[in-house]
VOBA-1610 file (N, C-alpha, C; in pm, whole numbers, padded with zeros to 5 digits, always signed):
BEGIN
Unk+09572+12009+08038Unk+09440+11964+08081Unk+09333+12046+08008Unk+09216+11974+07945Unk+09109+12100+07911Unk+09043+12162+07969Unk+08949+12234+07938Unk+08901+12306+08021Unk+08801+12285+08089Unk+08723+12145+08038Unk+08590+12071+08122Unk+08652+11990+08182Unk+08783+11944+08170Unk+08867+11841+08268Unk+08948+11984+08404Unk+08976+12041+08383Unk+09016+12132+08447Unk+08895+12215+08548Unk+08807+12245+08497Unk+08672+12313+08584Unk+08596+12173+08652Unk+08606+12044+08621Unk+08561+11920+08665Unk+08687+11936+08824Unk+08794+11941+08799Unk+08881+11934+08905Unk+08891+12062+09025Unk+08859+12141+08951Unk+08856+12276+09100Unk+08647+12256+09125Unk+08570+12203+09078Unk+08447+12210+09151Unk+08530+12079+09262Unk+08559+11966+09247Unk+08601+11836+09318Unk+08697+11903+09439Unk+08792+11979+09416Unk+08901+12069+09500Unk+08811+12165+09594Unk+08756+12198+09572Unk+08613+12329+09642Unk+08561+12182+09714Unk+08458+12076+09686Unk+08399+12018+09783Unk+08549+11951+09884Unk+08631+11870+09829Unk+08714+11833+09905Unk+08768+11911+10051Unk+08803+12066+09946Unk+08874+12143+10060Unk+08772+12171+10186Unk+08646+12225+10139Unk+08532+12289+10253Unk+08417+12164+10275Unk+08471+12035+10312Unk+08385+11953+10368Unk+08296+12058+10488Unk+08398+12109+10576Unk+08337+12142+10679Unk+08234+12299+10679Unk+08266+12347+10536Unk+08173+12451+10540Unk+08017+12404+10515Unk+07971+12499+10506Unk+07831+12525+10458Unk+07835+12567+10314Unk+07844+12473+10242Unk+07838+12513+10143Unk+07698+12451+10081Unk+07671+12556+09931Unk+07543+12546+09860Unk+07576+12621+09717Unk+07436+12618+09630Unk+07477+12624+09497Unk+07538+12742+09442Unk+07508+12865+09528Unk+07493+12975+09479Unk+07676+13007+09506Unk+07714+12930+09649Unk+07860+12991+09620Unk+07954+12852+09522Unk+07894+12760+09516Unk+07994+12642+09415Unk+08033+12704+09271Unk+07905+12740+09202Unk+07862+12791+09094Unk+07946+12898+09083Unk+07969+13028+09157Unk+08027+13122+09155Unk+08142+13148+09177Unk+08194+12984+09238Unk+08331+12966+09216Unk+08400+12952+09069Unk+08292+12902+08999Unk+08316+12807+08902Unk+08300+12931+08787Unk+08227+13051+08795Unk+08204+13146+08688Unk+08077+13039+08622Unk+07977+12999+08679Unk+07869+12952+08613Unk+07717+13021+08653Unk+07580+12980+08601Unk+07505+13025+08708Unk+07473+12939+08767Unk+07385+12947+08862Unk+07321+12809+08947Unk+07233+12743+08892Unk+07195+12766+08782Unk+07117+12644+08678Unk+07182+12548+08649Unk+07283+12615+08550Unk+07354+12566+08441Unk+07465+12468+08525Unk+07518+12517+08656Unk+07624+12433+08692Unk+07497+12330+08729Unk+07394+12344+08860Unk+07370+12198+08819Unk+07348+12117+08796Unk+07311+12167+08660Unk+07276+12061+08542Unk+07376+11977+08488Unk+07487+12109+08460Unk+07649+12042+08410Unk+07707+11964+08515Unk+07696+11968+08599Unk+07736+11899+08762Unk+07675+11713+08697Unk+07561+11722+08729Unk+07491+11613+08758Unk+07485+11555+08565Unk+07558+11556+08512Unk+07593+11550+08359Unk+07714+11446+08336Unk+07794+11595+08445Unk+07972+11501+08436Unk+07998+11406+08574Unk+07956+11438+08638Unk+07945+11352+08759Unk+07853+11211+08788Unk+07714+11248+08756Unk+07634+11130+08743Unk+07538+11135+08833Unk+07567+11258+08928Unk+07504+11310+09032Unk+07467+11450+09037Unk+07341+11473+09129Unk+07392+11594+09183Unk+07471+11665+09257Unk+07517+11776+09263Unk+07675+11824+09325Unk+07701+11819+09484Unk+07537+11838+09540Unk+07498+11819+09669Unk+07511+11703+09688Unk+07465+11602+09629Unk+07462+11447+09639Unk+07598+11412+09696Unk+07695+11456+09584Unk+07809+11432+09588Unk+07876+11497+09724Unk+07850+11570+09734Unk+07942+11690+09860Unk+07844+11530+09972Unk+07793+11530+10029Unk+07696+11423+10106Unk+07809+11302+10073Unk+07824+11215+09977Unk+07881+11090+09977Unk+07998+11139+10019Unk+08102+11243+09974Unk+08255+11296+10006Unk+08271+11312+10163Unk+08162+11334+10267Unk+08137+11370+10384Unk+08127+11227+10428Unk+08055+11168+10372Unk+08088+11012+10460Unk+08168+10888+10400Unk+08189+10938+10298Unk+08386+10845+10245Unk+08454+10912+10411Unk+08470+11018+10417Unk+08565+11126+10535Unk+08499+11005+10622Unk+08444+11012+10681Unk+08359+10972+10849Unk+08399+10817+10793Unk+08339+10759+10713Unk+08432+10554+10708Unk+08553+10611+10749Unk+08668+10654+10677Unk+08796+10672+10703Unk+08829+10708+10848Unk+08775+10794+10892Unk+08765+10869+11045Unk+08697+10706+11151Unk+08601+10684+11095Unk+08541+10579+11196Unk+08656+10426+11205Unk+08713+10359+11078Unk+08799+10297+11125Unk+08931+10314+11140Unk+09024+10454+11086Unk+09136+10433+11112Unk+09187+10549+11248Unk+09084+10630+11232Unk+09086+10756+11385Unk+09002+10733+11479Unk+09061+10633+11588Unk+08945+10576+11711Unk+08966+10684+11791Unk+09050+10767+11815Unk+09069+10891+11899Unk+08924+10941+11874Unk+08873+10982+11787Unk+08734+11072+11730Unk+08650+11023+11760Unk+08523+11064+11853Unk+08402+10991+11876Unk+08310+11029+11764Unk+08190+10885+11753Unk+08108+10919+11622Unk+07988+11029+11664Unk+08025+11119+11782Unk+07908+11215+11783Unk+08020+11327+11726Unk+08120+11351+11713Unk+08250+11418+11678Unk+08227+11396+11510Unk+08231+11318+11437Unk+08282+11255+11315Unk+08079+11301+11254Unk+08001+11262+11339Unk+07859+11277+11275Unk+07894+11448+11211Unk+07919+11548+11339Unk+07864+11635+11322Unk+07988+11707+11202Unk+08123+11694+11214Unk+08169+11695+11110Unk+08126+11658+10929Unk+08069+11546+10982Unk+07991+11531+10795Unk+07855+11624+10821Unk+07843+11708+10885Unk+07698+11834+10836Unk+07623+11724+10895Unk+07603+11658+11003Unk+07483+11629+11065Unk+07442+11648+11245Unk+07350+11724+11273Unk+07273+11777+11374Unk+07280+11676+11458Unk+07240+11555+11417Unk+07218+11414+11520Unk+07306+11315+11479Unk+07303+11219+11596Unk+07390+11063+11559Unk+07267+11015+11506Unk+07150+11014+11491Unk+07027+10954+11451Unk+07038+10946+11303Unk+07027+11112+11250Unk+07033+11120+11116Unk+07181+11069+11011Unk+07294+11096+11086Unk+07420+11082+11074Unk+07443+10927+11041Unk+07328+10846+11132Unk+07363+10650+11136Unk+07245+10648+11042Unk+07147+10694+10994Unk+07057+10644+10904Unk+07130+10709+10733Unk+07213+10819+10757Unk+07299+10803+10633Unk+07383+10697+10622Unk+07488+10697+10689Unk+07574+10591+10690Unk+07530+10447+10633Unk+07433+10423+10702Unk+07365+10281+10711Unk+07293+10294+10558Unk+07274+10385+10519Unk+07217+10360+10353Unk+07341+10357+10254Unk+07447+10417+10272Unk+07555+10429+10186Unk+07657+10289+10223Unk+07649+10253+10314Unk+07745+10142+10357Unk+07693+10010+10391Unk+07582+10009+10459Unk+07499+09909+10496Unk+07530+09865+10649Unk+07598+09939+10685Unk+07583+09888+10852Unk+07605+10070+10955Unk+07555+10031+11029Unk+07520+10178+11145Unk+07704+10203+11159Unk+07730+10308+11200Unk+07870+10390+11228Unk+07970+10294+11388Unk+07840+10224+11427Unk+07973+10206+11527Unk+08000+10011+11488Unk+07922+09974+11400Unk+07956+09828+11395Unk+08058+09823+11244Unk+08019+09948+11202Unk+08122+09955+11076Unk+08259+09959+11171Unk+08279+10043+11252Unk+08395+10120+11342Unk+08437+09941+11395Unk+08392+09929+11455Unk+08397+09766+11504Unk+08493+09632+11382Unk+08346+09642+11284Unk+08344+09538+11184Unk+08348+09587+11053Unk+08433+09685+11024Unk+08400+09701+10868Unk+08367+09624+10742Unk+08305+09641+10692Unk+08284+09516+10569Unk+08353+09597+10474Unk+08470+09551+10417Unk+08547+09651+10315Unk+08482+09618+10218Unk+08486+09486+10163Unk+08462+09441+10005Unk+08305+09554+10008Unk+08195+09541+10106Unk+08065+09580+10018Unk+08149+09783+10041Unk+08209+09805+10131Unk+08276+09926+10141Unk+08322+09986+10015Unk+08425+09903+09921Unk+08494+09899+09800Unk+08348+09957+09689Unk+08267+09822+09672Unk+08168+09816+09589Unk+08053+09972+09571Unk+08029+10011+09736Unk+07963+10144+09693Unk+08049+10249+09676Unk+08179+10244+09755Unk+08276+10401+09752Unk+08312+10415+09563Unk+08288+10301+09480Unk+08290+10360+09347Unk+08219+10466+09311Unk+08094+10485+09339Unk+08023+10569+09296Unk+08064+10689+09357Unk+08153+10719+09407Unk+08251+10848+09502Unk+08376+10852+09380Unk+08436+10705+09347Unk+08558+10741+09296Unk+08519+10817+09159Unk+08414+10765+09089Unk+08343+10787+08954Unk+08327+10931+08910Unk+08331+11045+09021Unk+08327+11148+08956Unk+08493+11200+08932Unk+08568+11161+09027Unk+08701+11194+09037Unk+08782+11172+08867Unk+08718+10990+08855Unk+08809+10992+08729Unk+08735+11004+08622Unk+08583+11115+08601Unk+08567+11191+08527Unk+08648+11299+08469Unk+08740+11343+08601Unk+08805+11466+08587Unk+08923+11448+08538Unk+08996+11330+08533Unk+09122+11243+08472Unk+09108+11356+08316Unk+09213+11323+08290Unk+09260+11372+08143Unk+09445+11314+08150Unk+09391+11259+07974Unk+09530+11162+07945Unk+09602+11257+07897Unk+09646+11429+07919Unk+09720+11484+07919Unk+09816+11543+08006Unk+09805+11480+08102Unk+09871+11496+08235Unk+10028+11468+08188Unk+10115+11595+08320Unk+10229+11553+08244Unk+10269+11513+08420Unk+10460+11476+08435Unk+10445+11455+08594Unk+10645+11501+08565Unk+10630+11565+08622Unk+10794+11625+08644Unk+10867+11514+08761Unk+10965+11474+08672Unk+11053+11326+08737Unk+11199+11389+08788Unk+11195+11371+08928Unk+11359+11411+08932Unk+11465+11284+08957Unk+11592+11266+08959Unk+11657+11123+09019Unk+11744+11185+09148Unk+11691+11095+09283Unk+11715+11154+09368Unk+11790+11010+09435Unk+11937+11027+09520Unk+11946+10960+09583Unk+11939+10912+09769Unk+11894+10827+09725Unk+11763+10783+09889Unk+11871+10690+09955Unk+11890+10745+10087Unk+11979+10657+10167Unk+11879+10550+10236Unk+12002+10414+10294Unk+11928+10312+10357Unk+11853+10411+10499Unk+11741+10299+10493Unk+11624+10327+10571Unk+11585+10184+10618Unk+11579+10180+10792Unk+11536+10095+10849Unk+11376+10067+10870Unk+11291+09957+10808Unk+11135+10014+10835Unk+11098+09898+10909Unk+10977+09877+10992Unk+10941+09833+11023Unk+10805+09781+10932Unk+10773+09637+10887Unk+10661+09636+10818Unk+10570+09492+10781Unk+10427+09566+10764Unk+10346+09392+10769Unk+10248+09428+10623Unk+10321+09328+10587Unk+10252+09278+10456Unk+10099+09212+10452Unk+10050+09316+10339Unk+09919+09236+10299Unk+09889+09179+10223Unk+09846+09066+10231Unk+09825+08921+10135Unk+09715+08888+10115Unk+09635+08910+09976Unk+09548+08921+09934Unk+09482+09034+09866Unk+09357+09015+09837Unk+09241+09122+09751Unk+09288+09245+09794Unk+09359+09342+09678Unk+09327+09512+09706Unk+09227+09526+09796Unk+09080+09431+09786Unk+08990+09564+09884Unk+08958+09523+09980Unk+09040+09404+09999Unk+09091+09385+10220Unk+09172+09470+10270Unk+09228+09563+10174Unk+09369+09644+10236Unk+09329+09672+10372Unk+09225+09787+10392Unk+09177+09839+10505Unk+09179+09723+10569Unk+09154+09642+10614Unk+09196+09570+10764Unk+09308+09557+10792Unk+09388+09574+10686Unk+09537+09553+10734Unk+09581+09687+10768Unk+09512+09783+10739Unk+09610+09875+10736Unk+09549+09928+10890Unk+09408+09884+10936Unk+09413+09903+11060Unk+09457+09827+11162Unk+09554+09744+11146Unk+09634+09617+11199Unk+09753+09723+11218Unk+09779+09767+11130Unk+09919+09828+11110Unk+09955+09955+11189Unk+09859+10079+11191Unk+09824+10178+11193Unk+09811+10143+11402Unk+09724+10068+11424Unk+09680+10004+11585Unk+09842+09932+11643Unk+09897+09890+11539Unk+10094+09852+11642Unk+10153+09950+11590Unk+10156+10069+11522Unk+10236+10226+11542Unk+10188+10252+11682Unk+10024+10285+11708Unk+09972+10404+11805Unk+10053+10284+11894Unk+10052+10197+11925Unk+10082+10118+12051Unk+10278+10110+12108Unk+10300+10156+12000Unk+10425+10163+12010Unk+10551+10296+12002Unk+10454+10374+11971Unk+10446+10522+11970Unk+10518+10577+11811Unk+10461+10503+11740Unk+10525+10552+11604Unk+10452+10601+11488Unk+10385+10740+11583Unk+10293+10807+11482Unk+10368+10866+11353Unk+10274+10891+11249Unk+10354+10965+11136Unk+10444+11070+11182Unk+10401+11109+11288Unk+10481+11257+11305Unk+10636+11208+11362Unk+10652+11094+11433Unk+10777+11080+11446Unk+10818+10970+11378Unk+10714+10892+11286Unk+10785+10758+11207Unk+10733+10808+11084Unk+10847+10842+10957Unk+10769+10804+10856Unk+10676+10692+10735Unk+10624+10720+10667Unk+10504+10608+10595Unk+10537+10564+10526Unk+10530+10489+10446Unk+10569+10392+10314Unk+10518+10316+10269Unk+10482+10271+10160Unk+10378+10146+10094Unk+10507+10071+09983Unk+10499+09972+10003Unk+10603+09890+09898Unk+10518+09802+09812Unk+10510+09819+09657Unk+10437+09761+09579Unk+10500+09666+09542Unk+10483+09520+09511Unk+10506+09421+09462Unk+10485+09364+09363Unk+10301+09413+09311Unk+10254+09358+09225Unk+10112+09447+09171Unk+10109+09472+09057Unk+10016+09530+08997Unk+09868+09437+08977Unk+09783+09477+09114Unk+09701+09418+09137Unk+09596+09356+08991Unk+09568+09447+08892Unk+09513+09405+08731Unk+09569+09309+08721Unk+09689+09250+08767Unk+09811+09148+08650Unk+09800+09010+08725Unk+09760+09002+08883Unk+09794+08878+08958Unk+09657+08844+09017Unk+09620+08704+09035Unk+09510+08698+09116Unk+09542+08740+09292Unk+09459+08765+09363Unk+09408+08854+09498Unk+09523+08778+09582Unk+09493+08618+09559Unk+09606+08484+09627Unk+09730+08574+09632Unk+09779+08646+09501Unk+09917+08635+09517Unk+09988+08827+09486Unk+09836+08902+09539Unk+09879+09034+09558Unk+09951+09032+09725Unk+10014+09084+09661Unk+10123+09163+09820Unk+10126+09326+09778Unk+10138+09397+09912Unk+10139+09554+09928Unk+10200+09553+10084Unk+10293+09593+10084Unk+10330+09605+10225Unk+10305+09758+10268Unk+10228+09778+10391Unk+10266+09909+10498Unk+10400+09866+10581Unk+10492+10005+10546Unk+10612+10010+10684Unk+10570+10172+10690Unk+10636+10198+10814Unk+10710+10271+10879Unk+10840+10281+10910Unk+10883+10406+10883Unk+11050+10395+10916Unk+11126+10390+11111Unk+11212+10317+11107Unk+11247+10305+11283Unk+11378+10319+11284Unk+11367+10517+11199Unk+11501+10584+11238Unk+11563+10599+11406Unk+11465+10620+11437Unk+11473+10626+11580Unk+11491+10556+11691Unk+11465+10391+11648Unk+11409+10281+11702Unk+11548+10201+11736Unk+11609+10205+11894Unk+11738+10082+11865Unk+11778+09970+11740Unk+11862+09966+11710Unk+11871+09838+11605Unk+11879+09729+11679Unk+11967+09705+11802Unk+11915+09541+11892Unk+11771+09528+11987Unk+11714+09691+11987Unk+11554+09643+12022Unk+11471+09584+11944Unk+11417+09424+11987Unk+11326+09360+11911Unk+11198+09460+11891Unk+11105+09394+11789Unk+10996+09464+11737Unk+10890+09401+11815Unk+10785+09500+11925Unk+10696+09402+12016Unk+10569+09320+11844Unk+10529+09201+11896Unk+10413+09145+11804Unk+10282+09226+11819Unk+10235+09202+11616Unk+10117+09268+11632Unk+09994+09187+11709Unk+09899+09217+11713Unk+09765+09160+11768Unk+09768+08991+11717Unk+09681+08934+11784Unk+09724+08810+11709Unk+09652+08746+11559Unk+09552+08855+11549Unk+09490+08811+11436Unk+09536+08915+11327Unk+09640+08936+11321Unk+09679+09068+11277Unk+09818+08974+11156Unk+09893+09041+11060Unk+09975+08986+10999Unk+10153+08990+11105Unk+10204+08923+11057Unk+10332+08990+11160Unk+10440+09091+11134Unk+10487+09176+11202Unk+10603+09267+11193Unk+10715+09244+11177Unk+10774+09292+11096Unk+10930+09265+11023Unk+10957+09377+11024Unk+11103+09346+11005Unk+11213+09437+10969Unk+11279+09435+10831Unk+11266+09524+10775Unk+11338+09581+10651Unk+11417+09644+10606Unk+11532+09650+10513Unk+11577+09765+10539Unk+11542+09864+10355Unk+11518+09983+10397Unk+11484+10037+10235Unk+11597+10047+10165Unk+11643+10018+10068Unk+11775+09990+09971Unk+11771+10130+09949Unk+11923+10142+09965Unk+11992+10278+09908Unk+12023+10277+09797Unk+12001+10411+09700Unk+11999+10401+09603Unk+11981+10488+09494Unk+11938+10530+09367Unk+11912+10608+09268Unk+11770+10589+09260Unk+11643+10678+09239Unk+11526+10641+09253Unk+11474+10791+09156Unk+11431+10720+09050Unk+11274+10835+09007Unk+11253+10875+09055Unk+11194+11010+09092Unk+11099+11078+09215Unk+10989+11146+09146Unk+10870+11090+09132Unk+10727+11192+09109Unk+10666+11251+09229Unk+10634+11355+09265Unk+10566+11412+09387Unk+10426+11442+09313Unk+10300+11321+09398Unk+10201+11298+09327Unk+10116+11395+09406Unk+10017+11463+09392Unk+09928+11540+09474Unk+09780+11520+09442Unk+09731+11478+09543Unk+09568+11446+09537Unk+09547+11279+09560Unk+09433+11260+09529Unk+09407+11150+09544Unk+09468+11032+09526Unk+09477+10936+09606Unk+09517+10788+09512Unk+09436+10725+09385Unk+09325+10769+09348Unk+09272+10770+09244Unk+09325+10777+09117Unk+09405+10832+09149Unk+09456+10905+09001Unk+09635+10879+08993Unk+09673+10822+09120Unk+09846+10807+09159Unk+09905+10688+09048Unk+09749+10577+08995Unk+09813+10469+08879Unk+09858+10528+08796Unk+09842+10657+08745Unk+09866+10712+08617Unk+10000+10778+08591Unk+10011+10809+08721Unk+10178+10891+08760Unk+10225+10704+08741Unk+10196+10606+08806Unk+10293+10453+08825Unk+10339+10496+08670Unk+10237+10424+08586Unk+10195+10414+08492Unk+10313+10470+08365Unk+10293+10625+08377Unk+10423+10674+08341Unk+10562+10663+08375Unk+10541+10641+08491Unk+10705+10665+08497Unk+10765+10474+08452Unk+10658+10381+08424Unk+10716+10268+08371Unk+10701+10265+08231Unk+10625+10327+08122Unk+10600+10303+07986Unk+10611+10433+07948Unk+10642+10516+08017Unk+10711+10610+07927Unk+10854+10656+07979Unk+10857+10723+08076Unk+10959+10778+08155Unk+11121+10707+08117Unk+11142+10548+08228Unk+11206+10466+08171Unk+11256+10449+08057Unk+11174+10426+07902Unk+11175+10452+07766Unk+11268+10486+07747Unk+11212+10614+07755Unk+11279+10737+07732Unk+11432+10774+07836Unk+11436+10724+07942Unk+11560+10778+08028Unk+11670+10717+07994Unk+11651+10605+07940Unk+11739+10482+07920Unk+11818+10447+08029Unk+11753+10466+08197Unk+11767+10449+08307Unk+11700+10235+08278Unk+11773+10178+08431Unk+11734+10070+08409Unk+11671+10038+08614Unk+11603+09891+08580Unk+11551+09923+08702Unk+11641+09824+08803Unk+11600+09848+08932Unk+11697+09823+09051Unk+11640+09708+09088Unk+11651+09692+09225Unk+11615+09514+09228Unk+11448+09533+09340Unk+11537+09647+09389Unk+11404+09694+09548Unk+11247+09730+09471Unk+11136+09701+09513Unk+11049+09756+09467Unk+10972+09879+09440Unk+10866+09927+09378Unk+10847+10072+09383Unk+10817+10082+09506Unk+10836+10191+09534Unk+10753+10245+09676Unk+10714+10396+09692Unk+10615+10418+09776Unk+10572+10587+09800Unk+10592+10592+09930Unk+10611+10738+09951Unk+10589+10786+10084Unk+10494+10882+10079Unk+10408+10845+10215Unk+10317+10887+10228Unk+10349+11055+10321Unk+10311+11157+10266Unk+10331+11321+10321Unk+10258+11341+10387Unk+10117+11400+10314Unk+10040+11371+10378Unk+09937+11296+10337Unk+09810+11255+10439Unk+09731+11163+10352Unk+09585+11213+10449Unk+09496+11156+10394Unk+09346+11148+10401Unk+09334+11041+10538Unk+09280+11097+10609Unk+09195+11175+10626Unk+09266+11308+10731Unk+09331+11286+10768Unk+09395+11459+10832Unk+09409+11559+10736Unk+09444+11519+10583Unk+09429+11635+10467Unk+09303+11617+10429Unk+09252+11710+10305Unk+09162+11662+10227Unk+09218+11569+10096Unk+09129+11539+10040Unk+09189+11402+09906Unk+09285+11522+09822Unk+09187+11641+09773Unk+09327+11655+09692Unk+09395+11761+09757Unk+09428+11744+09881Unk+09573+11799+09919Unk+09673+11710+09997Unk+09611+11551+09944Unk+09770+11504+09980Unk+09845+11449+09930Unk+09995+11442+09928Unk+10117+11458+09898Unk+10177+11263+09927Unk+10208+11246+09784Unk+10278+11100+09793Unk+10403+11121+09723Unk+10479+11105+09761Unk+10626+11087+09699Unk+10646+10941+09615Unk+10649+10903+09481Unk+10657+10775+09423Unk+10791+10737+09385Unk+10856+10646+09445Unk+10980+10645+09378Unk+10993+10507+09320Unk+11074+10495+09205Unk+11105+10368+09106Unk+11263+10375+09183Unk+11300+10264+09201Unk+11417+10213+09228Unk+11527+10176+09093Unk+11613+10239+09076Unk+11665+10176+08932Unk+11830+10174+08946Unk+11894+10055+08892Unk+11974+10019+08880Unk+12130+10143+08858Unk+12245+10134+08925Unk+12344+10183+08953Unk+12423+10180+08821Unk+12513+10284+08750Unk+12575+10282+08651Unk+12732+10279+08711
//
């Protein structure tokens, strides 16, 4: 990595990690070995913003995420977490970055206009990208796994409703991450297919779960719950860390180069990750996706 791609990624790691501090220029800068001019000038250069700006949008990406997928958290809880004194000031941010007040987003999210502004959040991240990334591949074999799971059909940036479809029949059924694990099964490389005919499934695993206990139905406007089972097998393993932002690039490799080069072939099951940990209980870059390629038996 260089060294403006590298100092781009620990200023991003510093706001990520201390959402909840008090932070300001004099200690960012001095993380960084800069002065408080110069970073932020260089800040608002490579970013597109100022660094404050940015720490502000990273605080309420957190609070969307918190407001629709953590209903446990009240939004006087979630305000004062993003650095705000009032629900007053807290809903007149929100409502400029998103376009609707904190509890009708919580309610009604509008993902697509959601999608459209959180770019200007993703934009500094894959400033910090560099096409020298390397990703250490191990081949690990993954026994069958029973999951429970509801497919989403359609546009990448409807995911979020599904995934609070999904996420709302765990809590109801008691299959939090902590006793079910996560999984995303890719189907289709959203660039390559129109929205009609993207699929991404959320499961959960139901190690635990009788095999002749039926699966109760989700909500009714909700997709429906199946049973799966995860194919046993030989699987790539990248252990991706940080954002999903940047997790295409690990895909990415391990199909046009990795493969190539392994003279490994692929299996029939699709890719899939497991989710370690994830956002919003971590920060973005401290969580942990396990990516595995499924590939064919010798």
């Amino acid at each position: 990595m260089t060294d403006a791609a590298a100092r781009l990624t620990q200023v991003l790691q510093l706001l990520e990690q201390q959402l909840d501090t008090d932070l300001n220029l004099d200690s960012l800068s001095a993380e960084v070995g800069l002065s408080k001019y110069h970073f932020h000038r260089w800040c608002s250069l490579c970013f597109g913003m100022p660094v404050m700006t940015l720490l502000r949008q990273l605080r309420l990406k957190r609070a969307a995420y918190q407001l629709a997928y953590r209903p446990q958290l009240s939004i006087i809880a979630i305000s004062l977490q993003a650095g705000y004194d009032s629900h007053a000031g807290f809903s007149r941010a929100f409502r400029r970055a998103f376009a609707q007040n904190p509890s009708h987003f919580r309610q009604h999210p509008d993902w697509q206009y959601w999608q459209t502004q959180s770019q200007t959040i993703r934009q500094p991240r894959t400033q910090a990208m560099d096409s020298t990334l390397s990703y250490q591949v191990e081949l690990v074999e993954v026994p069958a796994l029973p999951l429970a799971v509801m497919s989403h059909r359609g546009a990448p940036q409807l995911l979020g409703q599904t995934l609070r479809h999904f996420i709302a029949w765990r809590r109801a059924n008691q299959l939090s991450p902590e006793r079910s694990r996560t999984f995303n099964l890719l189907y289709d490389d959203p660039s390559q297919v129109s929205a009609d005919e993207h699929r991404f499934d959320l499961a959960c695993s139901l190690a635990h779960w009788p095999a002749d206990r039926p699966l109760p139905a989700a909500a009714a406007e909700a997709p429906a719950v199946f049973r799966l089972t995860l194919a046993a097998g030989c699987c790539a393993r990248i252990r991706h860390y940080g954002s999903d932002d940047r997790i295409g690039q690990a895909v990415q490799y391990l199909y046009q180069q990795w493969l190539a080069q392994s003279g490994q072939q692929l299996g029939d099951f699709p890719l899939f990750f497991e989710r370690v940990k994830f956002f919003p209980d971590v920060s973005e870059s401290e969580m942990i996706t396990d990516i595995y390629l499924p590939l064919r038996g010798k």
